[in-house]
FIKOL-781208 format. One record per residue: x, y, z of N, C-alpha, C in turn; residue in three letters. Coordinates in steps of 0.05 Angstrom, whole numbers, plus 32768, in hexadecimal, padded with zeros to 4 digits. Layout:
N
XYZXYZXYZALA/...
This chain:
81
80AD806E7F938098807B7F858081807F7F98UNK/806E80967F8E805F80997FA7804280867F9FUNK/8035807C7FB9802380647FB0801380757F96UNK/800080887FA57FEB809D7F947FF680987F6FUNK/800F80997F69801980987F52801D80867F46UNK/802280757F57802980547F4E800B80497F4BUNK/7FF980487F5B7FD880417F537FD2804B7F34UNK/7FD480617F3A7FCF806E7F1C7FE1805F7EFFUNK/7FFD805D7F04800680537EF0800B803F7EE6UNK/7FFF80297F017FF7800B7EFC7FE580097EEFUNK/7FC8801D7EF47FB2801F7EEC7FA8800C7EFEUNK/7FA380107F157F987FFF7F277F8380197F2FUNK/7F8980307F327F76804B7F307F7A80547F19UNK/7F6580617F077F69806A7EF37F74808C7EF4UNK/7F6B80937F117F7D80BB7F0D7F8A80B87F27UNK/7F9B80C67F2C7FA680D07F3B7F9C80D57F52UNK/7F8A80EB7F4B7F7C81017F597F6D80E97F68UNK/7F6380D17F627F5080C27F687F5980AC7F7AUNK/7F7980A77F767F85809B7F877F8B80AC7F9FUNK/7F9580C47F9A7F9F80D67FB77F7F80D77FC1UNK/7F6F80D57FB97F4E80DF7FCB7F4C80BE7FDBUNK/7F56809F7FD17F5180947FD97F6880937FF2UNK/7F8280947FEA7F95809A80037F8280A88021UNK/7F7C80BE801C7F7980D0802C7F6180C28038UNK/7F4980BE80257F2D80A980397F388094804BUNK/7F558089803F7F628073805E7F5F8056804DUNK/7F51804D80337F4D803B801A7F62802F801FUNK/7F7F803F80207F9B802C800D7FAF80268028UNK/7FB8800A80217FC9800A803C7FDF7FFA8030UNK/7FFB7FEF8042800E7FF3803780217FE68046UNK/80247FC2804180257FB08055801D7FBF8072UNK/7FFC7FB880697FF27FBC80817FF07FCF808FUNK/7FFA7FE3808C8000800880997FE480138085UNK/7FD78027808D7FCB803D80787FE480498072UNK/7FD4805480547FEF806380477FE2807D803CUNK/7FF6809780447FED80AA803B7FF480AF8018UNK/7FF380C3800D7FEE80C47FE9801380BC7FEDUNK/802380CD7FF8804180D57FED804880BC8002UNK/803C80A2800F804C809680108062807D8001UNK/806D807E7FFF8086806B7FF48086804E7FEDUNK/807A80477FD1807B802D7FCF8094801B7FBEUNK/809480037FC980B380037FB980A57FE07FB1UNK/80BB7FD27F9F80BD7FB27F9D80B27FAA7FB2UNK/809D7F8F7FAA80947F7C7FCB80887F837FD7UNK/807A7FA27FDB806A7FA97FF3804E7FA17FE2UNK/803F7FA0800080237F937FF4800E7FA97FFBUNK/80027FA87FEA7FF27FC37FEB7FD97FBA7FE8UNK/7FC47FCC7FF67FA77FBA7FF67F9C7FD97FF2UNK/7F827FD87FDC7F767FEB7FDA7F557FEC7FE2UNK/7F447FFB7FEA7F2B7FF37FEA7F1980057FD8UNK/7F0C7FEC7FC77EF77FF97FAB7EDB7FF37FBCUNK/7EC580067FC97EAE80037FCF7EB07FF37FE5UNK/7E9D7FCF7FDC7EA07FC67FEE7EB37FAC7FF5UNK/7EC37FB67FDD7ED37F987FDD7EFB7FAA7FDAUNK/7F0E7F9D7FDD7F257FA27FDC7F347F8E7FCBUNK/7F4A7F967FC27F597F917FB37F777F977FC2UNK/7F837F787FC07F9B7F7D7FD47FB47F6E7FB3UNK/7FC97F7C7FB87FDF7F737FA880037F797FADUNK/80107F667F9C802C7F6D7FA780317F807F96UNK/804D7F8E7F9680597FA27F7D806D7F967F76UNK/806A7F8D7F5A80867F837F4B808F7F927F47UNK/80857FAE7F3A80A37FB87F3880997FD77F33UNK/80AB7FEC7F3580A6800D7F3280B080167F1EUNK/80A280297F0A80AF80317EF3809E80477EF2UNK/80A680637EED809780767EE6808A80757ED0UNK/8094806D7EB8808980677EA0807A80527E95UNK/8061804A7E91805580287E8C8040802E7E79UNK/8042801B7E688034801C7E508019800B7E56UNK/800780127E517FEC800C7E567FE97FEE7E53UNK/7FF07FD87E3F7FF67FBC7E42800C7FB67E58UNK/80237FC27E60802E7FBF7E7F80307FBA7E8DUNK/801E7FCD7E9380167FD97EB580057FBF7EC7UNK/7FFB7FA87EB47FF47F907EC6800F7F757EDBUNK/802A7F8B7EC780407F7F7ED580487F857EECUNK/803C7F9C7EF680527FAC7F03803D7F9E7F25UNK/80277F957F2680227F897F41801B7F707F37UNK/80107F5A7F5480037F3C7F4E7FF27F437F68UNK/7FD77F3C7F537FC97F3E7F697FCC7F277F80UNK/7FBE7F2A7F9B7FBD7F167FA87FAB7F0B7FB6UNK/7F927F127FAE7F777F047FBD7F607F007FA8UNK/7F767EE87F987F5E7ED67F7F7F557EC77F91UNK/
């Protein structure tokens, strides 16, 4: 799944449009790589995003195109409580 999509349907970004704008500013990276919008996230990769002045880093449990709004807190764990 592509990250841009998967943000969105975790609800870790609330649009799309808002995740591909953060891709592209250089925000989202992807064990450690920057990741562009259509790059490829699968199980286990750790993905770190940046909100302002603080970031948000997490693993992906799991990919599903479809996630119901109670969900979508399954599908990563965060990792910098």
């Amino acid at each position: 799944m592509r990250i841009d999509k998967f943000l969105k349907v975790s609800r870790v970004i609330k649009r799309r449009t808002v995740a591909n704008e953060a891709c592209d500013a250089g925000r989202v990276t992807i064990n450690g790589r920057p990741a562009k919008a259509s790059a490829e996230v699968k199980e286990g990769d750790v993905v770190e995003v940046g909100f302002g002045s603080g970031k948000t880093c997490f693993q992906v449990l799991k990919v599903s195109e479809n996630v119901r709004k109670e969900d979508a807190n399954g599908m990563y764990r965060l990792l910098n409580e």
